[in-house]
Structures are given as C-alpha cells and as structure tokens.
Backbone as CSV, one residue per row, in Angstrom:
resi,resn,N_x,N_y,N_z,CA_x,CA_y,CA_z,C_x,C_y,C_z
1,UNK,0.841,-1.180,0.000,0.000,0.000,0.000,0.876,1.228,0.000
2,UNK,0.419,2.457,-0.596,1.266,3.639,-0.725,0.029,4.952,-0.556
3,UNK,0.574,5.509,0.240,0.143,6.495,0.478,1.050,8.108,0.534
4,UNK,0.732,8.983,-0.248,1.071,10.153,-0.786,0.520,11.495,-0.685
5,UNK,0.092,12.318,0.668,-0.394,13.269,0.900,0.206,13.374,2.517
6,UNK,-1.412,14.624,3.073,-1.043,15.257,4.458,-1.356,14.383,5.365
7,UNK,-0.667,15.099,6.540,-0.725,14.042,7.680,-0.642,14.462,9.143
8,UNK,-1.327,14.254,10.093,-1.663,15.487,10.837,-1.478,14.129,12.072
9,UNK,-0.404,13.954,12.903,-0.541,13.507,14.378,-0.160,12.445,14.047
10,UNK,0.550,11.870,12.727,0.562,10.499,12.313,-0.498,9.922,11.639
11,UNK,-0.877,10.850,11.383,-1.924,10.003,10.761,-2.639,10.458,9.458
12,UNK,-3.474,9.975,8.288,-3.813,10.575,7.179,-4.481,11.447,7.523
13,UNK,-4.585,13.235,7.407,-5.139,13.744,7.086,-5.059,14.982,6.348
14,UNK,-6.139,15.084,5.427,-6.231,16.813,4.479,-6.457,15.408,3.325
15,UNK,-5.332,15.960,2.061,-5.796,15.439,0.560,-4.206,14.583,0.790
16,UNK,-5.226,13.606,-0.282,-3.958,12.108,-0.293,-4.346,11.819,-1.091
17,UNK,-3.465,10.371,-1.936,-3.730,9.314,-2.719,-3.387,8.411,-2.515
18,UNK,-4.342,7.305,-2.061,-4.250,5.888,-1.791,-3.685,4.762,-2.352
19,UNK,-3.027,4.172,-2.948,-2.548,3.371,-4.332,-2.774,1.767,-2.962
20,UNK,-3.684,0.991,-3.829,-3.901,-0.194,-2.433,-2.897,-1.205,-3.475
21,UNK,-2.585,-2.646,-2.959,-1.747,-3.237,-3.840,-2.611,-4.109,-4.799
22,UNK,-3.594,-3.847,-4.815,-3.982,-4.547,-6.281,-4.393,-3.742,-7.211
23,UNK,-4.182,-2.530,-6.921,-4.518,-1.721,-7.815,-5.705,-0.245,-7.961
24,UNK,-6.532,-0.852,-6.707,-7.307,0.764,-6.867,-7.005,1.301,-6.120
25,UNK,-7.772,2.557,-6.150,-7.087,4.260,-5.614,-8.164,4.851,-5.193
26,UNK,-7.693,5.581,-4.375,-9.042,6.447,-3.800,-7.950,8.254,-4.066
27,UNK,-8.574,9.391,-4.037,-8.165,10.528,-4.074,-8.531,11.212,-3.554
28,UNK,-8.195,11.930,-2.435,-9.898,12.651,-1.772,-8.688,13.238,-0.373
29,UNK,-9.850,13.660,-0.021,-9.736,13.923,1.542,-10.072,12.607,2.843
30,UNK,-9.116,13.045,4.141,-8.794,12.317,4.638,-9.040,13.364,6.326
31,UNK,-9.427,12.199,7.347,-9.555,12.749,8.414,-9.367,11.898,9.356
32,UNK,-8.150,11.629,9.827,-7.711,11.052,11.346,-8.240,9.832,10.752
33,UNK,-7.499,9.265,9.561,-6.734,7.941,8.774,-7.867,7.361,8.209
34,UNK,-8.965,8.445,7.699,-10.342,7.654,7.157,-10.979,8.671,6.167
35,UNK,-11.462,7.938,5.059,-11.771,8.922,3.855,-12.957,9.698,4.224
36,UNK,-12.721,11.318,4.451,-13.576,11.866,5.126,-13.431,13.593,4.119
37,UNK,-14.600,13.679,3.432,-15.076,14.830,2.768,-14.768,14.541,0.997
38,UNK,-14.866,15.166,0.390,-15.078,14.927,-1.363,-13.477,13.731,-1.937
39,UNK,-14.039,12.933,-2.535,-12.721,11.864,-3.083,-13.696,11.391,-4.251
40,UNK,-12.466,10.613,-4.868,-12.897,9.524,-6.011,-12.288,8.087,-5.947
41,UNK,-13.222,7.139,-5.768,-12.385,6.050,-5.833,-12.637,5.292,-7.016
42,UNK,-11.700,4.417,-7.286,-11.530,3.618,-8.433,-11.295,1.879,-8.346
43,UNK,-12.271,1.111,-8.323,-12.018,-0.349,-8.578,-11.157,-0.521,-9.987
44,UNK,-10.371,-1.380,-9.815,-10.144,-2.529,-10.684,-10.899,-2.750,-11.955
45,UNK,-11.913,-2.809,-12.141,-12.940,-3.075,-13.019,-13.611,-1.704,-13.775
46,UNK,-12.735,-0.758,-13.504,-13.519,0.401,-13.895,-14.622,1.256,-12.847
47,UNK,-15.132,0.414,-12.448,-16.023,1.062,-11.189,-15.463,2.516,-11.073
48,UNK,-16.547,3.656,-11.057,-15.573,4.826,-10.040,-16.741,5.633,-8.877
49,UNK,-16.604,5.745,-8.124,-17.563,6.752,-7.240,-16.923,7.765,-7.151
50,UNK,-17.308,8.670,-7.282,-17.206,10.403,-6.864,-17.480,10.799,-6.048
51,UNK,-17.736,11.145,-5.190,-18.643,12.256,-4.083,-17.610,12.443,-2.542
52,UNK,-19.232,12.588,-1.687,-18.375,12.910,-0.359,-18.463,11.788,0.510
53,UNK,-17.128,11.665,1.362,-17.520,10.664,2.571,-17.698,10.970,3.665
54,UNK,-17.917,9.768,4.722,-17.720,10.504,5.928,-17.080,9.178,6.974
55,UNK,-16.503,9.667,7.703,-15.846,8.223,8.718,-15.255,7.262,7.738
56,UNK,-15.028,6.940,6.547,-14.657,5.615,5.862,-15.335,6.061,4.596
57,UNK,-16.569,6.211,4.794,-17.431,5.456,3.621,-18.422,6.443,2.763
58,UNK,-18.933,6.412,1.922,-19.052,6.791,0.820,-20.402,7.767,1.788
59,UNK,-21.222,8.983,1.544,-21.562,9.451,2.731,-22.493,11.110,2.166
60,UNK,-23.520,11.110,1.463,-23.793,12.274,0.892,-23.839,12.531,-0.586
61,UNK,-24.158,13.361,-1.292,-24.188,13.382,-2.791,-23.206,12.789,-3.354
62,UNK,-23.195,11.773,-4.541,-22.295,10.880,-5.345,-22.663,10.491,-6.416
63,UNK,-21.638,10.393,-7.522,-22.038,9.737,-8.827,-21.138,8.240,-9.082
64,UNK,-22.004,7.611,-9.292,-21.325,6.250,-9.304,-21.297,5.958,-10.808
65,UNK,-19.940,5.387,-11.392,-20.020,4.830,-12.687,-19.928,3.545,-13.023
66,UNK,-20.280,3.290,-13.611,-20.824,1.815,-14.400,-19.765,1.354,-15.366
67,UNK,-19.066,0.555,-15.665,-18.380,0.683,-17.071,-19.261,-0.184,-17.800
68,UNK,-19.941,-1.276,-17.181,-20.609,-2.004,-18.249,-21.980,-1.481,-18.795
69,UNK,-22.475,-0.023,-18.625,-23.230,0.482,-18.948,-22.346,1.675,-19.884
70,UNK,-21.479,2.153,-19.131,-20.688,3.454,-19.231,-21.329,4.359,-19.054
71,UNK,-22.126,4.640,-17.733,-22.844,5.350,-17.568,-22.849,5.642,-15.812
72,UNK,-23.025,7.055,-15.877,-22.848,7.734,-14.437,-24.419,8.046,-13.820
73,UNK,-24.310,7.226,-12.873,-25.872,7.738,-11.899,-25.486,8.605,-10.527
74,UNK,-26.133,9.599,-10.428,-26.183,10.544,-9.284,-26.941,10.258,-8.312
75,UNK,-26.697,10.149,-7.109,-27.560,9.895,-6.016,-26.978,10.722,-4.635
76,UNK,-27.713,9.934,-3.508,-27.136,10.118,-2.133,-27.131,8.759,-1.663
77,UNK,-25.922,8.953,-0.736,-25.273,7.693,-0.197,-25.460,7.989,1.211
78,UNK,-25.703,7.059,2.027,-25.720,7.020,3.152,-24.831,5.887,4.284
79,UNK,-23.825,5.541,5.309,-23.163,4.506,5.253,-22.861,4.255,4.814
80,UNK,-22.033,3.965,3.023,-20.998,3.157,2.224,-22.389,2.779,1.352
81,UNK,-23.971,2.976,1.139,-25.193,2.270,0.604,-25.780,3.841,-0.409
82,UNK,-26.317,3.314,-1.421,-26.770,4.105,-1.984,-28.053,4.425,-1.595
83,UNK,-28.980,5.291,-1.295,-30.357,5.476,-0.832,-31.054,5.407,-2.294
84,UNK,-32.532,4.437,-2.007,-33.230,4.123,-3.210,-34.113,5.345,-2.944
C-alpha cells in the first residue's frame, strides 16, 4: 500500500492518494486515517464513485459509474449504501 499526501498527528489527514496493492485508488480527503469529505475512488474493473464521505465510507451526494453500462448515476449515499 502507498500512500502520498497530508498528515496530521501520524496520521492521514487533508488530501492524499491511496494506491492499495492490487490496484485501486481512492483521491480525496482524509480525516484522522479515514476517507472523510469529497474523493474519487476507483475499482479494478472500472467502477468509479465520486462524491463525499464521511468516517470511511461513501456518505452524501455521489455519482457512481458503471463501465458495463458506461454510464454515471447521481444519487445520495448514506453509510458506504446508496439510498433508493
């Protein structure tokens, strides 16, 4: 794992980039070592989410992309879950 940004007490915080070892990335903001306020992450597979987090997880307005559609849906996320 590699990590490349600020860091406040030891620990991740402000703007970073995540590089995990198989390959996806997250870009975003970071708060006391947890993805916390606007990022983008990226699966493996193309997958990408946009938006904001909070504590960890995906957390407030977001656009999630599809590659096997290739297509971006906008929503709100709540907990790491998209709200229907």
């Amino acid at each position: 794992r590699c990590y490349d940004g600020d860091w406040k007490n030891n620990k991740m915080d402000g703007y970073g980039i995540f590089t995990y070892p198989d390959g996806r990335e997250y870009k975003g903001y970071w708060k006391n070592d947890k993805k916390d306020g606007f990022g983008e992450y990226k699966w493996t597979d193309g997958r990408i989410y946009k938006g904001n987090w909070s504590n960890g997880l995906q957390n407030g307005e977001g656009s999630f992309y599809n590659p096997k559609t290739k297509q971006w849906k906008n929503g709100i996320w709540e907990k790491g879950r998209k709200k229907e």
